[in-house]
GUKE-755836 format. One record per residue (C-alpha): residue in three letters; chain; x, y, z. Coordinates in pm, 1 decimal, padded with zeros to 6 digits, always signed. Layout:
BEGIN
 res chain     east    north       up
 ALA     A        X        Y        Z
...
% end
This chain:
BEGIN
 res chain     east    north       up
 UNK     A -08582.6 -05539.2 +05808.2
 UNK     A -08691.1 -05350.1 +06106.4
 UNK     A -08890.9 -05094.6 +05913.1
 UNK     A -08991.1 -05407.9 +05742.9
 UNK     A -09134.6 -05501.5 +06025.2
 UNK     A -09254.5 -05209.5 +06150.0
 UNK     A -09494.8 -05160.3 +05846.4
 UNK     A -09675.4 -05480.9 +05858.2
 UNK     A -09707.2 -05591.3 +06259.5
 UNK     A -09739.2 -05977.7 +06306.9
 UNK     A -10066.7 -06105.8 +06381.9
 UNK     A -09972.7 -06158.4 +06718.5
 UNK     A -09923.9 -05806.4 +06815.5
 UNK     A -10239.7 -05607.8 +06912.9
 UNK     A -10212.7 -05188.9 +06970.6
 UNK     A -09861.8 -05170.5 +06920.1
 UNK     A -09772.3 -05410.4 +07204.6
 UNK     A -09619.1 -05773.2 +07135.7
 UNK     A -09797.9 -06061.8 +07239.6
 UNK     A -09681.1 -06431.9 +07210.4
 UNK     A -09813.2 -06686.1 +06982.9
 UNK     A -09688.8 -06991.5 +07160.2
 UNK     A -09817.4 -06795.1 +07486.6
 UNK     A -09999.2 -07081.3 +07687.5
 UNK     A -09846.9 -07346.4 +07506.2
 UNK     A -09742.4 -07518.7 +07801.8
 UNK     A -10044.2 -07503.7 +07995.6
 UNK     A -10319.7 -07754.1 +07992.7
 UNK     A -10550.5 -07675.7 +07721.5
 UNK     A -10894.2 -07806.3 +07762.9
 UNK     A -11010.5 -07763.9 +07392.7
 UNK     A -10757.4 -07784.5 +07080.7
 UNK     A -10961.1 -07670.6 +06810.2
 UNK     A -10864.9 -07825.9 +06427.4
 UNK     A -10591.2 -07583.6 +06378.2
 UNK     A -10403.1 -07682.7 +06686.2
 UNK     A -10184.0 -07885.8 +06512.3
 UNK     A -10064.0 -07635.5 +06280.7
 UNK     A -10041.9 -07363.4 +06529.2
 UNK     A -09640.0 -07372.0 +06576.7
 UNK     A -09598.8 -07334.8 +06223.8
 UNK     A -09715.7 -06975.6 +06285.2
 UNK     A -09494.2 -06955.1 +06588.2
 UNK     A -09229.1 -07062.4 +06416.9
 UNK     A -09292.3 -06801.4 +06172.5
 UNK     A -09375.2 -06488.2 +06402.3
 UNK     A -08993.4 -06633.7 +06576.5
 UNK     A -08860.9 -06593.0 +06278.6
 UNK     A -08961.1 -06245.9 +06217.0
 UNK     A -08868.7 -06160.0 +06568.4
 UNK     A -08525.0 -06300.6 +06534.2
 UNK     A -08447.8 -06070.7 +06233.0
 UNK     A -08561.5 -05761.0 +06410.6
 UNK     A -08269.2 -05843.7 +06689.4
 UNK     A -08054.9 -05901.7 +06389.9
 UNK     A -07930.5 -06267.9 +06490.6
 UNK     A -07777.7 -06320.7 +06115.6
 UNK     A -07530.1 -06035.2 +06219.4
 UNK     A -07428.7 -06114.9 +06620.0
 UNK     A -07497.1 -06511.0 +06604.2
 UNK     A -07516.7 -06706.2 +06316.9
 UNK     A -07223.2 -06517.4 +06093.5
 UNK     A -07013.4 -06579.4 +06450.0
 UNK     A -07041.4 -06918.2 +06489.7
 UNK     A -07080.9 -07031.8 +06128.2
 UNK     A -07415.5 -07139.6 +06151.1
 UNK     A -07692.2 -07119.6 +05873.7
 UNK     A -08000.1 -06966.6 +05910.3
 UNK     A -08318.7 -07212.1 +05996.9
 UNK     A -08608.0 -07203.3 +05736.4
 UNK     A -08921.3 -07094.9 +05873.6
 UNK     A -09034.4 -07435.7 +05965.4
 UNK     A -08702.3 -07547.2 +06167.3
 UNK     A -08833.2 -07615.1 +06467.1
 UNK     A -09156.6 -07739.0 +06349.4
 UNK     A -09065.5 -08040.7 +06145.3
 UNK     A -08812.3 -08322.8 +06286.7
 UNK     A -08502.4 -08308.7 +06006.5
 UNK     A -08255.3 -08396.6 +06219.0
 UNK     A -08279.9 -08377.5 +06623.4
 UNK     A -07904.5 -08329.9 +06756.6
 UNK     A -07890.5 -08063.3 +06526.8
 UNK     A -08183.1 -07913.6 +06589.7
 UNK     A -08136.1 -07946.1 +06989.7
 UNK     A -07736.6 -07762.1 +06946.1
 UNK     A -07971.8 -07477.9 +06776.1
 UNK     A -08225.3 -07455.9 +07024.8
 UNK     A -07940.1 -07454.6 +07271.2
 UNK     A -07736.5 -07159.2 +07114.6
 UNK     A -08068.2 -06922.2 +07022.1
 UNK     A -08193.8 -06987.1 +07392.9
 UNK     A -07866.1 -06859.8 +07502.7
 UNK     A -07827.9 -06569.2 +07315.2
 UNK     A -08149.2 -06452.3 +07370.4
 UNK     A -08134.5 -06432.1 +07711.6
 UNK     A -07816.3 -06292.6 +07700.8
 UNK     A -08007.5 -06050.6 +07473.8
 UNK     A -08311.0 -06007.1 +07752.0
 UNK     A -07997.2 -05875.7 +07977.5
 UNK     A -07935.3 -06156.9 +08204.6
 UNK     A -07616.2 -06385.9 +08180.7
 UNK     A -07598.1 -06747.2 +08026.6
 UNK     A -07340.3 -06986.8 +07934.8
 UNK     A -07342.9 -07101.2 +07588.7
 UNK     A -07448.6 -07479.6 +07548.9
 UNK     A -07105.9 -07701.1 +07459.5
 UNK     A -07103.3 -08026.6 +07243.5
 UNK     A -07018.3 -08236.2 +07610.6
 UNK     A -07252.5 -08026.7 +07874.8
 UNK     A -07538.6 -08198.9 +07960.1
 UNK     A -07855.2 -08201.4 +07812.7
 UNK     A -08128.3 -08235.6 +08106.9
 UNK     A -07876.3 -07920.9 +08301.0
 UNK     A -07929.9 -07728.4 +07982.8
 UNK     A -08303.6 -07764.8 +07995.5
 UNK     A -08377.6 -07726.8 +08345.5
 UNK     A -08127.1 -07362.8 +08346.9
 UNK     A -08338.6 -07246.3 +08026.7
 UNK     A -08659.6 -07327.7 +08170.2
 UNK     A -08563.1 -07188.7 +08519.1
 UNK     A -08504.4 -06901.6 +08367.4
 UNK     A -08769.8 -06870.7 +08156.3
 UNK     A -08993.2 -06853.6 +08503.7
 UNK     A -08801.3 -06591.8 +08571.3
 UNK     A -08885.3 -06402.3 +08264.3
 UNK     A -09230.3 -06495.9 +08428.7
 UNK     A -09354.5 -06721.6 +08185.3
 UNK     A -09520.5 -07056.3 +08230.4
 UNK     A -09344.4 -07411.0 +08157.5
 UNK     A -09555.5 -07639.5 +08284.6
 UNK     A -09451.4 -07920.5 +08051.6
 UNK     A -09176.9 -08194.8 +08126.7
 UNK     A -08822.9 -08081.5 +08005.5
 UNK     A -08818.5 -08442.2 +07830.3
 UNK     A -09077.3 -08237.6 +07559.4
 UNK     A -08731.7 -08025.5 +07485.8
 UNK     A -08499.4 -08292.8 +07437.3
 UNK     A -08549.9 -08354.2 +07053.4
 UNK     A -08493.4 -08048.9 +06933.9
 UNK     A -08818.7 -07936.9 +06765.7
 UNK     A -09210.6 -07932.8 +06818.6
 UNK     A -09467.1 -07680.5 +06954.1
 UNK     A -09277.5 -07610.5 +07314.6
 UNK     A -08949.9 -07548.6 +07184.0
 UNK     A -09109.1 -07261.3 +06939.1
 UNK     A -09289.9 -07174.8 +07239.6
 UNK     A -08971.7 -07138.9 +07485.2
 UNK     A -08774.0 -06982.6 +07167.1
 UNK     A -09077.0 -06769.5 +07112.3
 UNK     A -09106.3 -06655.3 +07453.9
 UNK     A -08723.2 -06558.3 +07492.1
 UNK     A -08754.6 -06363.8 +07174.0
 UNK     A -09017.3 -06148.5 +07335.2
 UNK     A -08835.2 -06064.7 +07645.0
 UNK     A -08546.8 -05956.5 +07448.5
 UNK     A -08787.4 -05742.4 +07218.3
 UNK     A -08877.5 -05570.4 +07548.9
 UNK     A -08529.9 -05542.2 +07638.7
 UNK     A -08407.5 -05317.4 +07369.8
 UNK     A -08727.9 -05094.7 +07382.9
 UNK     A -08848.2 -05262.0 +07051.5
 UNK     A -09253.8 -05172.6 +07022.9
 UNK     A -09441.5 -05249.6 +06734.4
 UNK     A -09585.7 -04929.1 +06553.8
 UNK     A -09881.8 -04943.7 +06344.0
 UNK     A -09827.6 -05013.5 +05962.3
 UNK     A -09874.9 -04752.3 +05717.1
 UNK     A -09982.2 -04766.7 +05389.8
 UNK     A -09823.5 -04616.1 +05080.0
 UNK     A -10042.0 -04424.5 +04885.9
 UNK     A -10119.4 -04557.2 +04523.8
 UNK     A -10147.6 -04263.1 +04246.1
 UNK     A -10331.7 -04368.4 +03950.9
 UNK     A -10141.2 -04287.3 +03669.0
 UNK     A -10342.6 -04246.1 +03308.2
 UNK     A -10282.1 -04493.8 +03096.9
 UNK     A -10200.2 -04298.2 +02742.5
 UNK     A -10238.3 -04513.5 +02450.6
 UNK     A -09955.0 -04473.3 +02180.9
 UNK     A -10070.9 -04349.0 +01864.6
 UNK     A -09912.3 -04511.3 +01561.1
 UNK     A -09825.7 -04242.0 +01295.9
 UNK     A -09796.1 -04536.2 +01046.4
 UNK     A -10146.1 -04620.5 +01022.7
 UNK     A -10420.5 -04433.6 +00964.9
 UNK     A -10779.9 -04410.7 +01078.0
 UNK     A -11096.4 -04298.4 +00948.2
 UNK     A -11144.5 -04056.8 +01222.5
 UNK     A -10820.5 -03890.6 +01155.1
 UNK     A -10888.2 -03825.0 +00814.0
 UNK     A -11220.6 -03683.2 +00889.9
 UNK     A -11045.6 -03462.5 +01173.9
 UNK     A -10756.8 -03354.1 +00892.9
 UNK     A -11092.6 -03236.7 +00621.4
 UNK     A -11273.4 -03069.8 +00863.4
 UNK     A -10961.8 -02860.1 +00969.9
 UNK     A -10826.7 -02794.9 +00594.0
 UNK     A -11208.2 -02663.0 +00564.9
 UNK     A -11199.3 -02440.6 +00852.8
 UNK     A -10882.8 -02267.8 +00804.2
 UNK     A -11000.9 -02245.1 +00453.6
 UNK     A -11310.9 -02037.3 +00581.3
 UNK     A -11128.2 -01818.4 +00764.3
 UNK     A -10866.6 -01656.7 +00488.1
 UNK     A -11071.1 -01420.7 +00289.1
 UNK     A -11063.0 -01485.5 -00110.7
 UNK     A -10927.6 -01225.7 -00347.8
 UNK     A -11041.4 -01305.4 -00722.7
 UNK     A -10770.0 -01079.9 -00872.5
 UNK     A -10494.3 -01263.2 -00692.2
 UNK     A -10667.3 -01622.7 -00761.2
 UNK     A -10700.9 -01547.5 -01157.9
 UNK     A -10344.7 -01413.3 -01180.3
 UNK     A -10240.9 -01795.7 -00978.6
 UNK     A -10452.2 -01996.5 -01224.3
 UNK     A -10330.6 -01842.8 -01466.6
 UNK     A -09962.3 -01943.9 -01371.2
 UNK     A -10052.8 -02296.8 -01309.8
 UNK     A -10179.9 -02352.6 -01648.4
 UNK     A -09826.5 -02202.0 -01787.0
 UNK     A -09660.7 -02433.3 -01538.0
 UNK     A -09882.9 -02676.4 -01642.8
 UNK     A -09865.5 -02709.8 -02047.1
 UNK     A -09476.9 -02614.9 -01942.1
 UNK     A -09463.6 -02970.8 -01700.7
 UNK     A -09678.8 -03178.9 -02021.5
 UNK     A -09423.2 -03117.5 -02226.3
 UNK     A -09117.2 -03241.8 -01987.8
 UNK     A -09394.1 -03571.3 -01861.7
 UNK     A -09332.7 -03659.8 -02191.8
 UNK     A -09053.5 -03837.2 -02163.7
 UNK     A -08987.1 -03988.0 -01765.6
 UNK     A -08592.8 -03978.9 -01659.6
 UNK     A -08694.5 -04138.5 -01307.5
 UNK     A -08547.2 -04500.7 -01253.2
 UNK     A -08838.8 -04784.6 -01183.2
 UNK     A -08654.1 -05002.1 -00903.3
 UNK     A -08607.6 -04637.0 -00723.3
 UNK     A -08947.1 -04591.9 -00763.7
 UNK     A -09076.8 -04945.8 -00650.8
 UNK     A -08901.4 -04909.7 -00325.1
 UNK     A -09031.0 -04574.3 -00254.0
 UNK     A -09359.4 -04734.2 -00310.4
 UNK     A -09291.9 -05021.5 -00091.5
 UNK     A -09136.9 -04777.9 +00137.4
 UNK     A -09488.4 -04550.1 +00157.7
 UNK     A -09765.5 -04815.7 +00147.1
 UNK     A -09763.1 -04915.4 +00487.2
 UNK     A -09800.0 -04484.5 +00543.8
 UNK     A -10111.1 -04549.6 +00300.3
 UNK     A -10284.6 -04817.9 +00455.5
 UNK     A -10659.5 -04705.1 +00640.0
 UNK     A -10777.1 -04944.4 +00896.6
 UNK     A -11113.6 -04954.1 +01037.4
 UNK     A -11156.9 -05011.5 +01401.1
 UNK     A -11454.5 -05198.9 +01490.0
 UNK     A -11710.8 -05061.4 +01739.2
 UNK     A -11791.0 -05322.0 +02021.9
 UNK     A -12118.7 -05216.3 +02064.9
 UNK     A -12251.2 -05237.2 +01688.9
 UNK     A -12492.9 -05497.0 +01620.0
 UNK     A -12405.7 -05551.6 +01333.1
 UNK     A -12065.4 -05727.9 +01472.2
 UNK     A -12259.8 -05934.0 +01714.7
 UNK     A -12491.6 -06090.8 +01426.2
 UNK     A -12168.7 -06136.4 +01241.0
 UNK     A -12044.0 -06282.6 +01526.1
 UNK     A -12343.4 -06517.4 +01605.9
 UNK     A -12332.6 -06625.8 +01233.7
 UNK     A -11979.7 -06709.2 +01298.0
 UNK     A -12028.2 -06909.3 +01631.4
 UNK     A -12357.8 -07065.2 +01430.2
 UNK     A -12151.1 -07252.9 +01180.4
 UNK     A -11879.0 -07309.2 +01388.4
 UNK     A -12134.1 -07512.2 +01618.8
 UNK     A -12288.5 -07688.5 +01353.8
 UNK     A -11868.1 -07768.8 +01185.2
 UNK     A -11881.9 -07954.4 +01520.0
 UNK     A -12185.4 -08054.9 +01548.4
 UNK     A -12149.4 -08277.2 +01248.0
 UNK     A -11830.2 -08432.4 +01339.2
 UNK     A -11872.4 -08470.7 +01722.7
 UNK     A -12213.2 -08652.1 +01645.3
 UNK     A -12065.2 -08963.2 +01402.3
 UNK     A -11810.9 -08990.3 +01719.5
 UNK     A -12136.4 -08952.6 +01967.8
 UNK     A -12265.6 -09253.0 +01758.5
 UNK     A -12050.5 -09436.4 +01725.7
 UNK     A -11990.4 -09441.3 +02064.6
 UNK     A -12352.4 -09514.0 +02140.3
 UNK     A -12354.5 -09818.7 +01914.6
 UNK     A -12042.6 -09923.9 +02084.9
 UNK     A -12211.0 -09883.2 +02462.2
 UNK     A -12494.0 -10028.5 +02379.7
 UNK     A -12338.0 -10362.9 +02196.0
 UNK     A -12149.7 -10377.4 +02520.2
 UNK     A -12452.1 -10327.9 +02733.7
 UNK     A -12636.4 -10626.0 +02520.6
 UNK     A -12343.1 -10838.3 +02598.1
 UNK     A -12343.0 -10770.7 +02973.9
 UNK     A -12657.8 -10842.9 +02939.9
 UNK     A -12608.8 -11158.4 +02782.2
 UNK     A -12328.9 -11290.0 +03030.2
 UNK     A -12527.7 -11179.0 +03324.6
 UNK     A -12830.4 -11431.3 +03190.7
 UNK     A -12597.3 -11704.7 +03150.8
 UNK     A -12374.0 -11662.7 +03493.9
 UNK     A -12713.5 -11679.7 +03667.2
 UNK     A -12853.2 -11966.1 +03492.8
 UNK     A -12533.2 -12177.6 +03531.4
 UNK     A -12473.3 -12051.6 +03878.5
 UNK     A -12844.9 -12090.0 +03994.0
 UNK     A -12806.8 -12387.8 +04215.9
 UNK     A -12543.9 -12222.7 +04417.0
 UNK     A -12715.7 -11906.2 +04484.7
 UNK     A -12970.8 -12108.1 +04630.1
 UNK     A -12734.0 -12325.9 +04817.2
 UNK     A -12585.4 -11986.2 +04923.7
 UNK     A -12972.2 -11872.0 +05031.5
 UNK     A -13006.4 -12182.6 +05234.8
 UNK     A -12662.2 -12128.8 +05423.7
 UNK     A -12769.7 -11776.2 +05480.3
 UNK     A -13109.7 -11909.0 +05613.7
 UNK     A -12920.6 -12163.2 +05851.0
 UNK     A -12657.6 -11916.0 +05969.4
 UNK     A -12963.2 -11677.8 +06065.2
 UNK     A -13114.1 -11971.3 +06275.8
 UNK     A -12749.4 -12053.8 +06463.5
 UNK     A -12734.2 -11669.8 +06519.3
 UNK     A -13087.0 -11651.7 +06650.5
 UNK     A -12993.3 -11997.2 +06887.6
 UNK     A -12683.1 -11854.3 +06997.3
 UNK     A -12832.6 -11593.7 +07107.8
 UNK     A -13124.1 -11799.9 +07348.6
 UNK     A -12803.8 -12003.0 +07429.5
 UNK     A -12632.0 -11623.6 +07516.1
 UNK     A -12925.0 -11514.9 +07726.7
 UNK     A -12960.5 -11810.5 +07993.4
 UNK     A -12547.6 -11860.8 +07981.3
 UNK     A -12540.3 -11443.4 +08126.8
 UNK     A -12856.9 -11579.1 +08335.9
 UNK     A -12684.0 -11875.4 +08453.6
 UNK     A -12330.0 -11650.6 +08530.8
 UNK     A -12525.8 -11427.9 +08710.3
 UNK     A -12676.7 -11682.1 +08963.7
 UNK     A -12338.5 -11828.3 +08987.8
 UNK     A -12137.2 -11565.3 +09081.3
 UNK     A -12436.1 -11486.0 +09347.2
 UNK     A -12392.2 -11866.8 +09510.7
 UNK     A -12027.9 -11797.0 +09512.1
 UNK     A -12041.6 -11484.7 +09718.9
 UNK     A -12286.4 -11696.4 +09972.7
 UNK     A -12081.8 -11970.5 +09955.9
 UNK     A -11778.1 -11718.7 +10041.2
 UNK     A -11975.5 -11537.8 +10321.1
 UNK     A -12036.4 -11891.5 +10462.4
 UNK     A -11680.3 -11951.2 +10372.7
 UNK     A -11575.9 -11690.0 +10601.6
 UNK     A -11803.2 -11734.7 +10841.7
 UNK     A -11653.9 -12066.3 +10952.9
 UNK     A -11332.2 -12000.7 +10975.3
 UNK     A -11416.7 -11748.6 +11212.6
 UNK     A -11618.6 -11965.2 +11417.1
 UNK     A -11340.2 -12290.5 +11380.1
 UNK     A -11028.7 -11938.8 +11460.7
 UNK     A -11246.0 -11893.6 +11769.9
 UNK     A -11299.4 -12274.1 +11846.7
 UNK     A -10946.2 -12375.1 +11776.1
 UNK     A -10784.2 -12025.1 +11930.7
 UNK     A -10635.2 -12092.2 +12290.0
 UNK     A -10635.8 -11748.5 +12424.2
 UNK     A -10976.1 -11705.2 +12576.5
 UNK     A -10879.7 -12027.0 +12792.4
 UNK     A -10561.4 -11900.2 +12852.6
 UNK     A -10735.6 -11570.3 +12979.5
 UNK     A -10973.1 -11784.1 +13193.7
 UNK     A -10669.4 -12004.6 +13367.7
 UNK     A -10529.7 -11635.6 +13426.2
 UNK     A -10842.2 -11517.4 +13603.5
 UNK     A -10907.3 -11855.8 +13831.4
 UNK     A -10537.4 -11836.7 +13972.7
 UNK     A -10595.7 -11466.7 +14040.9
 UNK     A -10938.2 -11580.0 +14228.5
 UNK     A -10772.0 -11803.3 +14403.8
 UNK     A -10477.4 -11592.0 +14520.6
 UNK     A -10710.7 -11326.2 +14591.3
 UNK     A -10911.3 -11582.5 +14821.2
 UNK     A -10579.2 -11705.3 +15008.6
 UNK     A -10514.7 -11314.2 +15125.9
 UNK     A -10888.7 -11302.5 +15227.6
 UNK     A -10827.6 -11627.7 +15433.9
 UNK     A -10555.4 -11488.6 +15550.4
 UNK     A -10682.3 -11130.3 +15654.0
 UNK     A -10955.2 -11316.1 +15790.5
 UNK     A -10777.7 -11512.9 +16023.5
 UNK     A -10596.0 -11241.4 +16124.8
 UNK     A -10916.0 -11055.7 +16226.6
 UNK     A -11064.1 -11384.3 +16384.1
 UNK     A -10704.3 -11372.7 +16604.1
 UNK     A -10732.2 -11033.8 +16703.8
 UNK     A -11126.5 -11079.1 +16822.8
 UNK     A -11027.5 -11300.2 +16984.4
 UNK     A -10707.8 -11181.6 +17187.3
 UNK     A -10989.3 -10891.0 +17237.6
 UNK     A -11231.8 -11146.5 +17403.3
 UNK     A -11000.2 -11306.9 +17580.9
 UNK     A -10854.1 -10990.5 +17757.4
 UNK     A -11235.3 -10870.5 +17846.4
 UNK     A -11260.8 -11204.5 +18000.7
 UNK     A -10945.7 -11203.3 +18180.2
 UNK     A -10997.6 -10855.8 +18312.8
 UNK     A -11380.5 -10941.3 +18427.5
 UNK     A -11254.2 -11264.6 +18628.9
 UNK     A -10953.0 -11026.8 +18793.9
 UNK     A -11236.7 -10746.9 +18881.0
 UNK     A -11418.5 -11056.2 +18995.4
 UNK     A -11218.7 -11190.6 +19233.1
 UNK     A -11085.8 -10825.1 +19359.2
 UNK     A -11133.4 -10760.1 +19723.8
 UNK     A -11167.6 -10394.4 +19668.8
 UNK     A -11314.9 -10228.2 +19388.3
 UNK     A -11126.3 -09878.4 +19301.1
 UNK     A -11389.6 -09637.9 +19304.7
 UNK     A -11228.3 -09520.6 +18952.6
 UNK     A -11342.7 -09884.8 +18826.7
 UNK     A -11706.5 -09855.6 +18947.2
 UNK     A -11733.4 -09518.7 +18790.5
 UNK     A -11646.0 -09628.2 +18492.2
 UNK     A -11893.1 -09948.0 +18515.2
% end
């Protein structure tokens, strides 16, 4: 199967190195062409093909008992447990096969682990998956060829498999030899045979003595053989069958020649009457079947007449609905127009009418709302305690200027009545 293989590369492979199918089918495609849908069929196929070359029927499926999936497995939904358990075990042992360790998926494990260990390693590989693992779940469809696909490839490069280029086996024409039948005869033969008798006759040289002394023995052996053909002792069935048994060795058949004329007038006589056999019988059916279309089209004809005469009142009933029906459409749509004209200025008053709407109850929130009064009781008893510690600072200046005054004035009324004044204190005045 590998030289198999190796002869005729997949189309997916492209100077001698392997390339995915199902490469990008996980990615967002921006344009699926017609064929999209049918593209993992041919990834489903190429998997296939891969799969032999790392001789799975061998060292998985005669192991565990399994049969071998048709080239549309994963493609088509048969049945999807099934189909998941396969995708399972083939994901495994490929990457087991690509050289890095997996567990073999069990009937209890769980499904979502399963996925998310194949996929992580799958981005390992270095591969894209970006698709949900839900898309994996049933067991068939273009991702799962795509995964399975991609696994097979990276256990292709694994074991060193490359694809070589295919060669072509070299067709030698043989001659086709045409078996001549001894039995029968042909003109040209016989012609061939004379010409050579004559020939070989030309070349031995005639001797008259020898030929006279021979024709005179044949006529003794002659008037000697008269005498015995007298009387026959041969029996006639014997010599029936060995007349049956040499006729066929007597019979000479002509071979025609393509290219004589002759054959093609012969031939165009042939075809002639032939035409004209049928011509004579096909055209009693051809009229008869003529007479028969045409009393059929007469009594279409007929019917048609007498449905519209007898039905004439309600076609025109029917042509006055239709003219009534065309005058409601026409007034529904007038009525159409201003209703869309009429919904338009109504939804414009209702946005006024909610501006205004909102509007007042901001104004009637602000009217009704406490706080600003609350914020102007809170101001007037700060005013007024700020006023009571003016008072009071002010009183306490108004004290002090005037313990000041009244000290000047004490001290002027003791200089006053002084006796002596200190010369230090008239200085100082």
């Amino acid at each position: 199967m590998a030289a198999a293989a190796a002869v005729a590369a997949p189309a997916g492979v492209e100077d001698g190195v392997p390339r995915s199918r199902g490469e990008g089918a996980g990615e967002a495609v921006v344009e699926r062409g017609p064929g999209a849908a049918y593209h993992m069929f041919v990834v489903m196929e190429d998997l296939v093909e891969k799969l032999k070359l790392l001789h799975y029927e061998e060292e998985l499926l005669r192991k565990n008992n399994l049969k071998p999936p048709s080239r549309h497995y994963f493609a088509l939904p048969t049945n999807p447990g099934e189909q998941f358990y396969m995708f399972c075990t083939l994901a495994a042992w490929l990457i087991n096969k690509a050289g890095r360790p997996f567990e073999q998926h069990q009937e209890y494990d769980d499904p979502n682990a399963t996925i998310s260990n194949i996929l992580s390693e799958l981005r390992l590989f270095g591969r894209t998956a970006d698709f949900p693992p839900s898309k994996l779940k049933s067991g068939y469809g273009e991702h799962v060829c795509y995964v399975l696909d991609c696994l097979a490839e990276e256990a292709l490069k694994y074991i060193g498999f490359t694809w070589k280029r295919p060669t072509y086996p070299v067709e030698e024409l043989e001659e086709e030899t045409v078996p001549e039948d001894d039995v029968e005869l042909t003109l040209n033969k016989v012609d061939e045979e004379f010409v050579e008798e004559e020939t070989d006759n030309e070349e031995n040289f005639i001797d008259l003595n020898v030929l006279k002394a021979q024709t005179y023995r044949l006529d003794m052996n002659e008037s000697a053989k008269q005498e015995d053909i007298l009387e026959s002792t041969t029996d006639a069935a014997e010599w029936s069958l060995e007349v049956e048994r040499v006729l066929p060795q007597l019979k000479v058949t002509i071979r025609t020649d393509n290219k004589d004329w002759r054959i093609h007038v012969d031939q165009m006589h042939q075809h002639k009457s032939g035409i004209e056999s049928a011509l004579k019988e096909t055209k009693g059916f051809l009229d008869k079947l003529h007479n028969e279309i045409s009393r059929t089209l007469e009594k279409i004809g007929s019917r048609e007449k007498y449905i519209n005469n007898q039905l004439e009142h309600l076609v025109q009933e029917y042509r006055a609905a239709q003219a009534q029906l065309s005058e409601a459409r026409e007034r529904y749509q007038q009525g159409n127009g201003g209703v869309t004209e009429r919904t338009k200025l109504l939804s414009e008053v209702t946005e006024e009418l909610e501006k205004v709407k909102q509007e007042m109850e901001e104004k009637g929130s602000s009217m009704t709302d406490g706080a600003p009064l609350v914020k102007i009781k809170q101001s007037l008893t700060k005013l007024k305690q700020e006023t009571v510690q003016m008072d009071i600072r002010i009183g306490v200046v108004e004290h002090t200027l005037l313990q000041s005054k009244l000290k000047e004035k004490s001290n002027m009324t003791r200089d006053m009545h002084a006796t002596i004044i200190p010369e230090s204190s008239v200085g100082s005045y």
